[in-house]
C-alpha positions in Angstrom: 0.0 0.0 0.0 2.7 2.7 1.3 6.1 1.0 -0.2 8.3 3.9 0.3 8.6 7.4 1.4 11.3 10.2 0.6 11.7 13.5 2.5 13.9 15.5 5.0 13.7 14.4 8.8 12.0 17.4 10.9 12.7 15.4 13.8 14.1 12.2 15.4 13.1 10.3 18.6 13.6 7.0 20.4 12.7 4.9 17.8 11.0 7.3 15.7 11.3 10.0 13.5 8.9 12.7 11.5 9.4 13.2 8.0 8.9 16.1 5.6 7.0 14.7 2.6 6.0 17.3 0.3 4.4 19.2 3.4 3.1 16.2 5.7 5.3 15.4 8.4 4.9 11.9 8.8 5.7 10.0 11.7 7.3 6.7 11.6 8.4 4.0 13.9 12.2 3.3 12.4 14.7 0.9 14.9 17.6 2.3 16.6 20.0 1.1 14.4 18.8 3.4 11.3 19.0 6.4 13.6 22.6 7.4 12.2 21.4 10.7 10.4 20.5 14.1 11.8 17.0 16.6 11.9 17.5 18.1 8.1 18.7 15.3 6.5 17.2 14.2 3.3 16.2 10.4 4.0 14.2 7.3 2.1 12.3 4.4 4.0 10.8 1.6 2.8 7.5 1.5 4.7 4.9 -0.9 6.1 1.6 0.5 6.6 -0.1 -1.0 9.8 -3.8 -0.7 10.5 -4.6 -2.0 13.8 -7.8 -1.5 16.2 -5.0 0.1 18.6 -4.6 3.0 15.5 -2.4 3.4 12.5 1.6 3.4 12.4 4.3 3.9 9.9 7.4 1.0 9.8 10.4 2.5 8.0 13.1 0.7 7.0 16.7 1.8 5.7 16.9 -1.8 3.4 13.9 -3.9 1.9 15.4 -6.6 3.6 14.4 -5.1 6.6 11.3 -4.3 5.8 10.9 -7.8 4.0 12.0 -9.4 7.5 9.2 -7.0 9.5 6.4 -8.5 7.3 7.9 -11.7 7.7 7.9 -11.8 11.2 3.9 -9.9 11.9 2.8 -13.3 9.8 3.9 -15.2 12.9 0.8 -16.1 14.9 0.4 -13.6 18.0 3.4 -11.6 16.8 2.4 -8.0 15.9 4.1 -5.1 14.3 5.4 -3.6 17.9 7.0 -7.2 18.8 8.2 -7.7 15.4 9.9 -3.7 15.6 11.3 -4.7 19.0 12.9 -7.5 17.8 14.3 -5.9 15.1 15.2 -3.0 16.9 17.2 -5.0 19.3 18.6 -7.6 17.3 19.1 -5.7 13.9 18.8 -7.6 10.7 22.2 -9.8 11.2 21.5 -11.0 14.9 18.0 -12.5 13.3 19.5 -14.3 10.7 22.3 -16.0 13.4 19.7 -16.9 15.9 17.7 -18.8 12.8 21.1 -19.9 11.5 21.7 -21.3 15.0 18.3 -22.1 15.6 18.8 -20.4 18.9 15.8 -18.7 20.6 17.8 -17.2 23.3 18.7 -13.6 21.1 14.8 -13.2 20.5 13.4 -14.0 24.0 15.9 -11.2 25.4 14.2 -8.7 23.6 11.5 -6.6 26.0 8.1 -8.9 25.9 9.1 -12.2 24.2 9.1 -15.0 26.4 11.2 -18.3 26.0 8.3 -20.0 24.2 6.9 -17.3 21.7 10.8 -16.7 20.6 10.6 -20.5 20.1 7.3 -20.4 18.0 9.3 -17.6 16.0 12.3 -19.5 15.2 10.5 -22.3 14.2 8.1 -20.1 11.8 10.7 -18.2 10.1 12.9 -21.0 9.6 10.2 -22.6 7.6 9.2 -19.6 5.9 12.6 -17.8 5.5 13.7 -21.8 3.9 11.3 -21.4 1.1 12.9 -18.1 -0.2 16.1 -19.4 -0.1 15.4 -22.7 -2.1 13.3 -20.5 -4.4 16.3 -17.9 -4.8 19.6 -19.6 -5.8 17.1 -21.5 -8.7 15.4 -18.1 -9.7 19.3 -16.9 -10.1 20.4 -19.5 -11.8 17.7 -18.8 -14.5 18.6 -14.8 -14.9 22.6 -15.9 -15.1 21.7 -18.6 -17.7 19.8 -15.5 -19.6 22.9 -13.3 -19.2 25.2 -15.5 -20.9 26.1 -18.3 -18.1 26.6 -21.8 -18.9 24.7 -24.0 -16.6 27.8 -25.4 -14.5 29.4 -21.7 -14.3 26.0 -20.6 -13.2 25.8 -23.2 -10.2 29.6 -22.9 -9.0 28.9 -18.9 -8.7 25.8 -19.1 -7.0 27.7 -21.9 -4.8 30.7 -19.9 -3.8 28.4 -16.7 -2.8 26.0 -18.3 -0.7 28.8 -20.2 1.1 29.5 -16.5 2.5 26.5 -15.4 3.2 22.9 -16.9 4.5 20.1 -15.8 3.3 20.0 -13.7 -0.3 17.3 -12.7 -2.6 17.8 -13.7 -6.1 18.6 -10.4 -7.3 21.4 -10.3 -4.8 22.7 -13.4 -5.5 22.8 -12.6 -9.2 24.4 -8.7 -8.2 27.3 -10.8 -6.5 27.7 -13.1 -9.1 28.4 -10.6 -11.0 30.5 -8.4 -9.0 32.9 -11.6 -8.4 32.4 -12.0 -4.9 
């Protein structure tokens, strides 16, 4: 609905921030660890609209990963948009994907209001649905490599030796590393 927004930051506050968009200062809930600009900066989020009967908030986001990650985490049952900003505002993008890489639900139930079995429940959900976009990706890559000029066996090495280095990847980034040789 609201992908994006683009303006200059009027203000910034614990884990919020109003911004200047074409005359509407917009309030939205960004974590802690985007908060590395200043009031007048120029500054673009990608958003998610939430629409609760508690009211209406804004979820900005530096990277679509994040973002990606938020709605990932609000389709775990019980989980809503202020658990699933808490946990990203204290764990960051990175310390979710070790705790699922570890299968560890000790980060998560550190985080204000998550007890030891709900950060179980959301291991245990985003492991399943996190798996299914990376099996999708490095096949959806090796498709757009093949169309670039990749032979099938240079395709599947490349992918191979990038996601060896890193966890979880959209296709787009595994192709964007690919190319860049790393």
């Amino acid at each position: 609905m609201l992908e994006s927004i683009r303006g200059q930051i009027l203000s910034i506050g614990e884990g919020r921030m109003t911004i200047d968009v074409n005359g509407f200062g917009l309030e939205v809930n960004t974590p802690l660890k985007n908060l590395s600009c200043k009031t007048g900066d120029e500054i673009s989020l990608h958003t998610h609209l939430s629409i609760t009967q508690n009211g209406i908030e804004l979820y900005g986001f530096k990277e679509r990963e994040g973002r990606d990650l938020f709605k990932t985490i609000i389709k775990v049952p019980n989980v809503g948009p202020k658990t699933a900003f808490c946990i990203i505002s204290g764990l960051g993008i990175e310390g979710i994907k070790k705790a699922l890489e570890n299968n560890d639900p000790e980060p998560i139930s550190r985080v204000k209001g998550i007890g030891s079995k709900t950060a179980k429940r959301i291991i245990l959900e985003l492991k399943d649905r996190l798996k299914l976009t990376t099996q999708k990706a490095p096949q959806e890559a090796r498709k757009a490599l093949m169309h670039l000029g990749f032979l099938a066996e240079e395709a599947d090495r490349s992918i191979e030796k990038v996601l060896k280095g890193s966890a979880i990847l959209s296709p787009e980034e595994i192709v964007e590393r690919v190319l860049k040789g790393s």
